[in-house]
N, C-alpha and C positions, 0 to 999 in steps of 0.2 A: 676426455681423450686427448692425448698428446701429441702435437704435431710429430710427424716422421720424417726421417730427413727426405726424405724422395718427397714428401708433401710441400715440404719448406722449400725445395726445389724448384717444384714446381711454380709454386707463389710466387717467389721469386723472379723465376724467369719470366714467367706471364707478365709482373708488373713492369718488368725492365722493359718486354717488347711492347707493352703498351703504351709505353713513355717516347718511345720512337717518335722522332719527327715525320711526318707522314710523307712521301713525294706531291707534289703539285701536279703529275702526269703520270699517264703509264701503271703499272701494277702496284698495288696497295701492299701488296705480303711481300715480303721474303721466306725463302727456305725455313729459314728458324724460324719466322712466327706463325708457318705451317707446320713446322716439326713442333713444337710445343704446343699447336691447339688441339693435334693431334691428340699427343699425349697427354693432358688435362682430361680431354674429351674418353678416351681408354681408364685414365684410371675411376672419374668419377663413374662410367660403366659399369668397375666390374668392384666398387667400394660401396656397398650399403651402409648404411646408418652413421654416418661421416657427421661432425656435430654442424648445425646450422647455421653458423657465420662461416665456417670452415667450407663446407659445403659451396654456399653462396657466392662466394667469392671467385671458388675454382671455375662456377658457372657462367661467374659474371666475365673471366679473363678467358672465358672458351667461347661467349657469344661474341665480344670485343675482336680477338683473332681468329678465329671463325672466320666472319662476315669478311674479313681483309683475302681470307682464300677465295671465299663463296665466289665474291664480287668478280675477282680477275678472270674466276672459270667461266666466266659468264651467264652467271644466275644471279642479277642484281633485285628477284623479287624475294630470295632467300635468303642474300646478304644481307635484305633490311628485317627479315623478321629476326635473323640472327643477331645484328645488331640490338630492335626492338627488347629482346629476350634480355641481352644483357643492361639495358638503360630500366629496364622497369623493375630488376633484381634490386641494380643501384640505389633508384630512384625511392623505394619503398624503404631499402635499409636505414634511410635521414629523411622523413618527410617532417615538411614545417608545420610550424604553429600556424593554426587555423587565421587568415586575415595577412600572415605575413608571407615575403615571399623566400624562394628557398634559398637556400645560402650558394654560395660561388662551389662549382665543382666542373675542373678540366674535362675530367673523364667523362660526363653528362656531356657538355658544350659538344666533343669531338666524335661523340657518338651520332649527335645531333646533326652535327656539319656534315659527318661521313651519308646520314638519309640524305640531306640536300643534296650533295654532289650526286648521286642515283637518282634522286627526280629530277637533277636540272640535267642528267641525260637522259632521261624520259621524257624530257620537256612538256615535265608537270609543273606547271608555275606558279598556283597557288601553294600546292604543297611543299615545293621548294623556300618561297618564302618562308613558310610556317617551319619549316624546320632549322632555318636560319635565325627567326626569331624565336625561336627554341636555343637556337647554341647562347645565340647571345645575353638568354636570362640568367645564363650560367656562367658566362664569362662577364660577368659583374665588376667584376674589381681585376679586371685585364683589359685594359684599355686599348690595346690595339689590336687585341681579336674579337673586342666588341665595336671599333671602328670597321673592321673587316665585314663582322657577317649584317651587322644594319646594311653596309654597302649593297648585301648581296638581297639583304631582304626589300629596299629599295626598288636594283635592277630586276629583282625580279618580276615583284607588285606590278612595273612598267610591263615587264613583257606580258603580262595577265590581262594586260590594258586597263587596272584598276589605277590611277592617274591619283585620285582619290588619297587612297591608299599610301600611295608612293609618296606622294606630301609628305603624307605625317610622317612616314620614316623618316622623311629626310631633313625632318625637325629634329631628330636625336641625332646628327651630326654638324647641327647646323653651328656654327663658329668656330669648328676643330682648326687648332692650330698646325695640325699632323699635315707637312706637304699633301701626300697623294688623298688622304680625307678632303682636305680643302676643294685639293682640283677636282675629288667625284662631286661634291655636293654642287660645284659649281657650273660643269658641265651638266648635271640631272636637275637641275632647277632651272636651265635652259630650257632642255629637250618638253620638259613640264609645262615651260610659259608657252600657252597657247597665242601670243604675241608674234607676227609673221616678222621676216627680216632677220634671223642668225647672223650674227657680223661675223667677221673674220676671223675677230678668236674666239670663236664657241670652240675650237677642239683642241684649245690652248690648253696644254700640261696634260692632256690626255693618257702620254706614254708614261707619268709618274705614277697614274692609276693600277701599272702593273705589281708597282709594290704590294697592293691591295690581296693580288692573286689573278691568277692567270682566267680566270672564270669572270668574275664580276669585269673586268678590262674586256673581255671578247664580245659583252653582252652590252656593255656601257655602247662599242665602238658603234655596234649592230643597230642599237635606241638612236644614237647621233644623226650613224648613215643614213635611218629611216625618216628621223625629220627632216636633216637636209632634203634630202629626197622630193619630201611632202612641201618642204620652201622653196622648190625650184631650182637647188642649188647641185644636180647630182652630179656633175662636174666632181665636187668639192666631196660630195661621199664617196665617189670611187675611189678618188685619189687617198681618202682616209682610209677605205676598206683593203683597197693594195698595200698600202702601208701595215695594216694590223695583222693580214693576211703571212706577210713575210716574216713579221716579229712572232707569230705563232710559229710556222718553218722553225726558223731560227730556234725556237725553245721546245722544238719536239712536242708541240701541244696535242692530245687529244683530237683523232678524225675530227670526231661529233661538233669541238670547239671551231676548226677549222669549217665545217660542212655549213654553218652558223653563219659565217661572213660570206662565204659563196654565194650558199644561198641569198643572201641582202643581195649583194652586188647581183645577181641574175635576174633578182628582181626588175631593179633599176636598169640594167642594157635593153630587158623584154619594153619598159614603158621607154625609153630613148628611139624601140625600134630599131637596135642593133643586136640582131639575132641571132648572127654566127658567135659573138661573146657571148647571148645572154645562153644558145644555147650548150658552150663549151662547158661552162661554170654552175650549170642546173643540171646537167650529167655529173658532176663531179657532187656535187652538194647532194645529192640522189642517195647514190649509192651508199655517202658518209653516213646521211642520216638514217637514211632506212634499215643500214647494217644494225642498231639499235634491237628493231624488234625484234631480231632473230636471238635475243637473250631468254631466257629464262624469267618471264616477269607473265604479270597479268593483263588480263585483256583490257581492261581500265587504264594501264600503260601504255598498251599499241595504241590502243584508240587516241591518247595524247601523241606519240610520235607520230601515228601516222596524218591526223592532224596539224602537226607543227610543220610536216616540208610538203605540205598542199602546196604553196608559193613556188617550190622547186618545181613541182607536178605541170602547174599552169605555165611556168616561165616557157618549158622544156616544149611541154605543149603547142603552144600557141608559136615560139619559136620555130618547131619542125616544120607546123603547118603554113606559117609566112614563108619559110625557105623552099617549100612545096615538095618536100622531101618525104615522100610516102613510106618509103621503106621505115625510116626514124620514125614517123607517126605509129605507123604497124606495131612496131617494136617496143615503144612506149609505151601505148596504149593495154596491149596485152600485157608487160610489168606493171602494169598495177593492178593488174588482177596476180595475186601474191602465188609465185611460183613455188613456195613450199610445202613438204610433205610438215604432218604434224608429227613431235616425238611424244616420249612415252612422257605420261605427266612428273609432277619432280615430286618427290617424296617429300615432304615438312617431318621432321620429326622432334620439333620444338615443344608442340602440346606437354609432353612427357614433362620435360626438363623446369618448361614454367611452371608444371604442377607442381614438380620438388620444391621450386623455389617460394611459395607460397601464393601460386595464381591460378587460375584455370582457367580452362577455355569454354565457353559454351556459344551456342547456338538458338540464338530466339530472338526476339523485337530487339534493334539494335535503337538506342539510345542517338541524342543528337550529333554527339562526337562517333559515332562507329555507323553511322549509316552507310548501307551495301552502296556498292559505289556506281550500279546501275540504277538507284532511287529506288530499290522494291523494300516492304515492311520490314524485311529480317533482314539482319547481315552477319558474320562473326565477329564476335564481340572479344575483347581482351580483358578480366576485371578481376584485382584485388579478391582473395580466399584469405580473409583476416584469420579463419581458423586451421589455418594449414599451419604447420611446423614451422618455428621461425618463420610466420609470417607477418607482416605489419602491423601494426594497429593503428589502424585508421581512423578510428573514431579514438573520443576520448583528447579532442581538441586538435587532430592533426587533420590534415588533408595534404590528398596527391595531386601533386602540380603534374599534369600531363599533356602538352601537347595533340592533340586530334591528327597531328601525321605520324604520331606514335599507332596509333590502329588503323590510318589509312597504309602505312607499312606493315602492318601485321597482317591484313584484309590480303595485299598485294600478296604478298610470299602464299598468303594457305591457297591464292588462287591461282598460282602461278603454271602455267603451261611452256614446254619446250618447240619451238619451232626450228627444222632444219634448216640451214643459211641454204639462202636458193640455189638455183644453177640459171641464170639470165637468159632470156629468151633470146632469139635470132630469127631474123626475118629475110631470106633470099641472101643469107650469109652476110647479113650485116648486125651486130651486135657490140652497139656502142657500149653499154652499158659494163659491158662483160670489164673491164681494167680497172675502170674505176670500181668493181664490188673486189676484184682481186688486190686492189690496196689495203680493199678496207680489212682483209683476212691477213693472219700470219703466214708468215711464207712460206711454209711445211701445209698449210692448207689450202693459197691463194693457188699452187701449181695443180693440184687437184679439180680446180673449178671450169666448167666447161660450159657454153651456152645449150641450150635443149631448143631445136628449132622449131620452129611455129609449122614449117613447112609441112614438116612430117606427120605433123598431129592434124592439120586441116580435111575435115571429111571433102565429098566431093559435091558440086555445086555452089552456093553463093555465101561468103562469109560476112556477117554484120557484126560488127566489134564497137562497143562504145565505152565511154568513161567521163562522166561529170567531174567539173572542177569548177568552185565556185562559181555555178551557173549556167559554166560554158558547157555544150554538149560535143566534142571531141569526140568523129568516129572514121571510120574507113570501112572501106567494102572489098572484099576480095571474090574473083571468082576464078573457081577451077584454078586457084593457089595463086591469080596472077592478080597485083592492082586492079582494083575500076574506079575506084573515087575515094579519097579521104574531103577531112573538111571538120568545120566548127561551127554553130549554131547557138547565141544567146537565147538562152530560154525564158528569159525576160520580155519576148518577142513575141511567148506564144500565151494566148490568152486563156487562160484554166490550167493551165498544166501543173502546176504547185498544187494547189487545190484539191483537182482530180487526183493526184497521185497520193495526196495524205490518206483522202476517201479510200483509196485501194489498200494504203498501207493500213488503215484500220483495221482490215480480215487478214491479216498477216502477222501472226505473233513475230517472226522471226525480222522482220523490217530494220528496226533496229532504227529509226529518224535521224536519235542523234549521230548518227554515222554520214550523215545525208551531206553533201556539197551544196547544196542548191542555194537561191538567194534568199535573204530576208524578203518576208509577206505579210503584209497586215489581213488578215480576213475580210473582203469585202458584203454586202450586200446579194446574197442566192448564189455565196461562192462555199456553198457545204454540198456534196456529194457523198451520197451511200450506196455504194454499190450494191446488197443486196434487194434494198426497196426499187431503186430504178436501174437496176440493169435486168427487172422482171420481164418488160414489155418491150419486145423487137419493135427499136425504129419508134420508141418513145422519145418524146424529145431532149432525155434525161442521158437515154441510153444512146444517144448521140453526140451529145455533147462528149459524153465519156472516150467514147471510143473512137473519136472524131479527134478530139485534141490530140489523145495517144499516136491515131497515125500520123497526122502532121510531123513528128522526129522521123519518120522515113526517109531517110537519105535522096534526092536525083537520082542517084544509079541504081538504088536499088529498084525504086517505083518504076523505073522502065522496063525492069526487068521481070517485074510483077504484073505489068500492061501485058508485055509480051506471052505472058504465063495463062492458064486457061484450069478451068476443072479438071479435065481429063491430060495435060499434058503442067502441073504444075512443077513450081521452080523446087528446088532441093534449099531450106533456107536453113542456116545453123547461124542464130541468137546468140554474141557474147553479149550480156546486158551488163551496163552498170548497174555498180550495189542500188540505186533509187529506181532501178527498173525491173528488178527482179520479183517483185509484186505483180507486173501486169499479164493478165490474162489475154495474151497474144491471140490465140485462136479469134476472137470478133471482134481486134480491131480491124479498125476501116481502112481500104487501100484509098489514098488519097488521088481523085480524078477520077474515081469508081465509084459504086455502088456495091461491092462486095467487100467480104471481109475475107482478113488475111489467111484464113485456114482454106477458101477458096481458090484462092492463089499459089499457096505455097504447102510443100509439107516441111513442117518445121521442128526444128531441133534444139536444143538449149545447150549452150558450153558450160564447160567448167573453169579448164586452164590446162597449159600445155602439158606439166605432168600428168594431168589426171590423164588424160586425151590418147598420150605416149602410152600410159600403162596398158590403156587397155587397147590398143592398137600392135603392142606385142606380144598380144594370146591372140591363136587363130579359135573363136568362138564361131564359126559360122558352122551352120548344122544346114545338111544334103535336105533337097527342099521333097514333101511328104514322108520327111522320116518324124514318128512317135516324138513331143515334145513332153516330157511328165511332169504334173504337177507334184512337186517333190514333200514341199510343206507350208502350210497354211499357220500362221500367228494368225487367229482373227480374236480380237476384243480382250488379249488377256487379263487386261487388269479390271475386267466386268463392269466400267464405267460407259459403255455403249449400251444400243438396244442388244437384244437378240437377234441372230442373224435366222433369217427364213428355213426350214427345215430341207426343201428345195434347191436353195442356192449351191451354183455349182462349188464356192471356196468347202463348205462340207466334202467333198470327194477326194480333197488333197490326200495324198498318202500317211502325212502324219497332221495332225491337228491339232494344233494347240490352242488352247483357251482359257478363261477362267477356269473350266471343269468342262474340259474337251475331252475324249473319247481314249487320247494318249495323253494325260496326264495336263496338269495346267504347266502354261506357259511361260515358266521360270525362265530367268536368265540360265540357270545353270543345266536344265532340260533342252531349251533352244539351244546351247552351245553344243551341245552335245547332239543335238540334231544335226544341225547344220556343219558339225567336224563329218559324223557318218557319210554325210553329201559331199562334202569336202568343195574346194573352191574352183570355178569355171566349171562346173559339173554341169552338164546340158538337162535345162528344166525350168520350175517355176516358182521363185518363192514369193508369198503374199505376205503382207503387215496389215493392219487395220487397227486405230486408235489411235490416241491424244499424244503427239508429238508433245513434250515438251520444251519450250526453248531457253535459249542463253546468251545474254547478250555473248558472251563469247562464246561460240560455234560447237567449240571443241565437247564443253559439255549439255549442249543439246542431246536429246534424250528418247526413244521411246520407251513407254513405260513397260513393264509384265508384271506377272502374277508374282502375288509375293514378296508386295513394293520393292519389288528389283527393279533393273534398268540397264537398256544399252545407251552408252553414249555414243555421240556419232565419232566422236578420237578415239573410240575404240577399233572403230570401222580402218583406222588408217595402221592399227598396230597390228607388226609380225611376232612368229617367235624366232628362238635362232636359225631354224632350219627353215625360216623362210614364209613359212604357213602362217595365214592370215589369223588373227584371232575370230578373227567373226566371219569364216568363208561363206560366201555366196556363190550362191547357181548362176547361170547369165540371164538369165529373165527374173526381176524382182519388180515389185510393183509395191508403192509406198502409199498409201492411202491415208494420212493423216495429215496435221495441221504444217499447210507450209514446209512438210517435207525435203522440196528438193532447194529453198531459196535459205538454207541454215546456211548463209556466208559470212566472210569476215571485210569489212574496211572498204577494199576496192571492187568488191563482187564476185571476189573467186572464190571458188566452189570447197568450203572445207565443211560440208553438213554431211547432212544425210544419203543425198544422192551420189555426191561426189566418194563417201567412205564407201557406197556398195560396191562401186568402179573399181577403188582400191583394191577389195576384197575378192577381186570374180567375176563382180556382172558385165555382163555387154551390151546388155537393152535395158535402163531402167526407165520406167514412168513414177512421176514424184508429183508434188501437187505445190502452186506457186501462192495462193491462199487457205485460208484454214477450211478447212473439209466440213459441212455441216453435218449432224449424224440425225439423215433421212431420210425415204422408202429410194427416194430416187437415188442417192447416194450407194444404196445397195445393189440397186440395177445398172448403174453405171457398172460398178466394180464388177458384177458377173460378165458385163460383156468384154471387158477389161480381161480379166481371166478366160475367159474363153476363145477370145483371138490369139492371147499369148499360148494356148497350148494346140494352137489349130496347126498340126505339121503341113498342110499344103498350103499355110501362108506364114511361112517361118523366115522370112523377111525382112525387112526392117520393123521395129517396132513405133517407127515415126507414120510410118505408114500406116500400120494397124490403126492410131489412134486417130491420124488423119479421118479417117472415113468411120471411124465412128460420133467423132465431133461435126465431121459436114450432115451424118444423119441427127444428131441431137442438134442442129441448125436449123434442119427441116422444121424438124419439131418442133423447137420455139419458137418458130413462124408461125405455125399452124392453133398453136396454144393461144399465142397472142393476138392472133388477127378473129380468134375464135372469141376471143375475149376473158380466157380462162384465168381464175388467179392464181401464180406464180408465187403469190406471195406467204407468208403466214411460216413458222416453225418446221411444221410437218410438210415439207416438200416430195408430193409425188411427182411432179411433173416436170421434164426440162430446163430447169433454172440454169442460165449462163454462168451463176456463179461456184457451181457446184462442176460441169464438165468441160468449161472451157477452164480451170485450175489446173487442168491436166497435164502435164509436160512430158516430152520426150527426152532424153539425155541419153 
């Protein structure tokens, strides 16, 4: 078949926009090489059986310009599989002779560099190297785009803090006669000698480094200012980080680039102990970096940004708290529990287009290069379909030279999730944050952004807010919306607390560790705790330790106000926990100075974040007290992986029931949708779940399961349609009975799981479960009387209270079991196990 002139066209114009010199800042596309990916993208659509190089090509200069829209729209986990799609088309049309390597190709290198510049604003730095050391095995015989991106795989390896590493790069430039080569290699084999004493010209020729590129110079500066720093010398990095700070101004660099030297410098004023600097400049650095995760990318992404400005986090921190400025503390504090709604997920529909081109996608044991990027067995894998159409051939003495951030970019796009750019808290009308996230926006969007005040969403009686950063326990107390105590607490201070809290995270699928701030611990000597074997016996010495250490982080202010508090006249407490506190089973820890435990003292309540809090504070849900509350509909056991539920039990009486092979049909996703539209959303009543949560490391797709291996995800929980209606409406009483339930959070502990999507959707009383649920006799008698208070109309209430006094009487009881001598222990749990009803949470 013969080319057509509109095909030749095409081709043409694609190779010429692909030939573009790329900008160094600012949007990757233009108009035209959006109008022409466009139209590549339309014709190869609606053109079947196009010949195979012919084909390929068109694919390959629509992945190429694609990715350059993708990215600017801010979906940078899409613009790498886009780009992915077009380097593995390339990459297959010329693979080498088996032993050798592959020959020099532009278009490969600048595919390569374009994934690095996306993960070095993800501030993924292994990967970032890897794809830098990717551009450069293709820029071979280009000598100064192969001095460029060693520089960058270099700075990077540094910032990874593989030191190691960073040598050997910086043996592949070592004797460059290139000006600004010279001055990197010789400024990073500085920063490299572990040798104290930097003399005066360590940052000599620095500014030539910019030839390099505006990236590797930002990063270089950042490595510098941090060993001066570490040499005693931060006089001598400020005054460099000022300098780099203005040369970026000056050149219109990149937030993210700029938010990079801030943050160093806030670093360094926080240890100077000048606070009003360090905290101007960790506000500013804040906002830059954090604006990042509200792209289009995956969770294995946030999880690197959010990661990278922890520095910002503590500077900002510890800064508020020396200046003793409560309101900023508040304020802080509650931003980093992530004020964003989740959006709908992004669509990939790359699968297709690799198939044409001779690859395909599957799904099963992912190989050493494609491992899921949370360590589990499987991951999506990318590979070579030698019998596809014009597809490679791979054997027969060739092999594919591929890079490994080639499918950790492919991984990123198929997993990629939409988050809405927040709207910045406010605390008694103070909302520092709020300018600096309106820089960080275009200015058709920055004028739209508004703070959402903390004030408003706060229930009534005593607020406890905290948030870990590298160790530090950062919290504040509010009561009845007014100050009573902020403050900081190394937890290095308290003895078991790392320890205990792993034990707790054990029964917790959704924990998620590596998300954890806390400090490094070596495991000592009878420092292993199980919470189900010793928290069997009240007032074991096991079960003290446990819940002994936990309430030691009880604040001064609030323990006073817990003294003052009694059974019968208890305090009102609402829990924001940090993400490493979201495991513990509050109800029996110990009030410190007491003898009781906190469910004694207080009736207690779990946060989410100020959205979630706002929503459901602008539905009036309160129902006239001994009016009929109905049980509307019961999920119990759909996907028939639990026992059987009792013939007895009150969840049978629900009006509709769903099951494996329930009485109304089993319990499909698309039957339960269809239930709960009939109920429609805030509709007064009670809906039940029971079963095996399944979890994620990112949030969004956590999961219960149903009949029919279907599934809701809890970002389902946050999705409307146009006219506003929840996908997933809920009643305002729902009750979540499965694994960890209500603690599915993301990063800083705010609330984006299961509990917090009901809220979304409707509810206004939920109980969720802060460990995994064992499936027991007692587990089923909990949950009746669970059900049964929630439909008791003469105590239509609070539902913090409901569960209050059913946990002080499962209190009783474990007293009475343990002092009897009964065993609590073993699988089959009939009897009051702490770890089965103090799990229980209000929200």
């Amino acid at each position: 078949m013969r080319f057509t002139a509109y095909e030749r066209a095409l081709v043409v114009a694609g190779r010429i926009a692909r030939d573009r010199r790329l900008p160094r800042r600012g949007e990757l596309s233009t108009r035209g090489t959006r109008w022409i990916a466009s139209r590549i993208d339309a014709y190869t659509d609606r053109h079947e059986g196009l010949p195979p190089r012919r084909h390929r090509e068109l694919l390959e200069l629509e992945g190429f310009l694609g990715g350059l829209g993708i990215a600017d729209s801010r979906a940078p986990g899409n613009a790498g599989g886009s780009w992915v799609h077009a380097m593995l088309i390339r990459i297959t049309g010329q693979p080498p002779e088996r032993g050798e390597l592959p020959t020099s190709d532009r278009h490969i290198a600048r595919l390569y560099e374009l994934l690095g510049r996306e993960y070095v604003r993800c501030a993924d730095w292994p990967t970032a190297a890897e794809c830098f050391s990717g551009a450069a095995l293709y820029w071979r015989h280009v000598p100064r785009h192969m001095r460029r991106t060693y520089a960058q795989v270099v700075v990077f390896t540094m910032r990874a803090g593989d030191h190691a590493a960073a040598l050997d790069g910086l043996e592949l430039i070592q004797g460059a006669t290139h000006g600004p080569s010279a001055a990197f290699h010789r400024i990073a084999a500085r920063i490299l000698d572990p040798a104290p004493g930097l003399g005066a010209d360590a940052a000599d020729g620095i500014d030539r480094v910019r030839k390099l590129g505006i990236i590797p110079y930002t990063y270089l500066v950042s490595c510098l200012a941090e060993r001066l720093s570490a040499d005693e010398q931060p006089e001598r990095a400020l005054g460099l980080l000022t300098t780099a700070r203005a040369r970026l101004t000056a050149d219109r660099a990149d937030d993210w680039l700029v938010g990079e030297l801030e943050q160093t410098a806030a670093v360094i004023w926080t240890a100077l102990e000048r606070y009003e600097e360090a905290l101007g400049l960790a506000l500013a650095a804040w906002a830059k970096l954090d604006a990042q995760r509200y792209r289009a990318c995956s969770h294995t992404q946030r999880l690197s940004l959010w990661k990278n400005f922890g520095p910002t986090r503590r500077a900002a921190l510890v800064s508020a708290v020396a200046l003793g400025d409560e309101r900023t503390v508040a304020e802080l504090i509650e931003s980093c529990r992530l004020q964003s709604l989740l959006g709908a997920a992004v669509e990939i529909d790359d699968d297709e287009k690799l198939a044409e081109s001779g690859f395909e996608v599957s799904t099963g044991p992912a190989d050493a290069g494609t491992d899921d990027p949370d360590g589990e067995d499987s991951g999506r894998a990318v590979a070579p379909d030698p019998a596809a159409e014009g597809g490679p051939a791979a054997a027969g003495g060739r092999d594919l030279v591929v890079s490994s951030a080639v499918f950790t970019a492919y991984n990123d796009a198929l997993n990629s999730t939409l988050l809405h750019f927040p709207e910045p808290v406010s605390y008694q009308g103070t909302a520092l944050l709020l300018p600096h996230y309106r820089s960080a926006l275009p200015p058709e969007e920055a004028q739209d952004l508004a703070a959402r005040p903390l004030d408003d969403a706060l229930p009534e009686g005593v607020f406890w807010s905290t948030h870990i950063e590298d160790g530090l326990l950062f919290w504040f107390v509010l009561r009845d919306g007014r100050p009573a105590g902020y403050g900081a607490q190394d937890l290095r201070e308290f003895d078991r607390i790392k320890p205990v809290l792993l034990g707790l995270a054990g029964h917790s699928q959704s924990s998620e560790r590596k998300t954890w701030s806390l400090f490094p611990y070596r495991r000592g000597p009878g420092d292993f705790y199980e919470p189900f074997t010793q928290l069997r016996s009240w007032r074991s010495a096991e079960e003290q330790i446990i819940t002994r250490t936990i309430g030691q982080l009880l604040p001064p202010p609030l323990v006073d106000a817990l003294h003052r508090a009694g059974l019968d006249q208890p305090l009102r407490l609402t829990i924001s926990a940090a993400r490493e506190l979201t495991c513990v089973p509050w109800a029996i820890m110990m009030v410190p100075g007491t003898e009781e435990r906190l469910i004694e003292k207080a009736v207690l309540r779990m946060w989410t974040s100020t959205p979630t809090q706002l929503k459901r504070a602008s539905r009036d849900s309160r129902l006239p007290p001994g009016s009929p509350v109905p049980f509307l509909l019961a999920c119990d056991n759909p996907d028939g992986s639990l026992r059987e539920r009792t013939a007895d039990s009150v969840v049978n009486e629900a009006s509709v029931l769903l099951s494996a092979s329930g009485p109304d049909g089993p319990g499909t996703k698309d039957v339960l949708l269809a239930a709960l539209h009939k109920i429609g959303p805030a509709t007064h009543g009670v809906f039940f779940y029971r079963g095996h949560a399944e979890h994620d490391s990112d949030p969004a797709w956590s999961a219960l399961p149903l009949a029919g291996e279907t599934y809701v995800q809890s970002g389902e929980l946050f999705g409307t349609f146009d006219d506003g209606t929840p996908f997933l409406p809920m009643p305002t009483r729902v009750i979540l009975s499965c694994c960890s339930s209500s603690t599915a959070s993301a990063l800083g502990g705010e609330g984006m799981g299961l509990a917090a999507g009901a809220i979304h959707s409707g509810a206004d009383q939920v109980i969720a479960t802060s460990l995994d649920i064992r499936d027991a006799s007692f587990t089923e008698v909990f949950e009746d009387l669970l059900v049964r208070g929630m439909l008791d109309g003469q105590r239509a209430g609070d539902h913090a209270d409901l569960l209050r006094q059913l946990q002080l009487r499962m209190l009783t009881e474990w007293k009475v079991f343990s002092v009897r001598g009964e065993d609590l222990d073993g699988e089959e749990i009939r009897d009051p196990h702490p770890i089965i009803w103090a799990s229980f949470q209000a929200y």
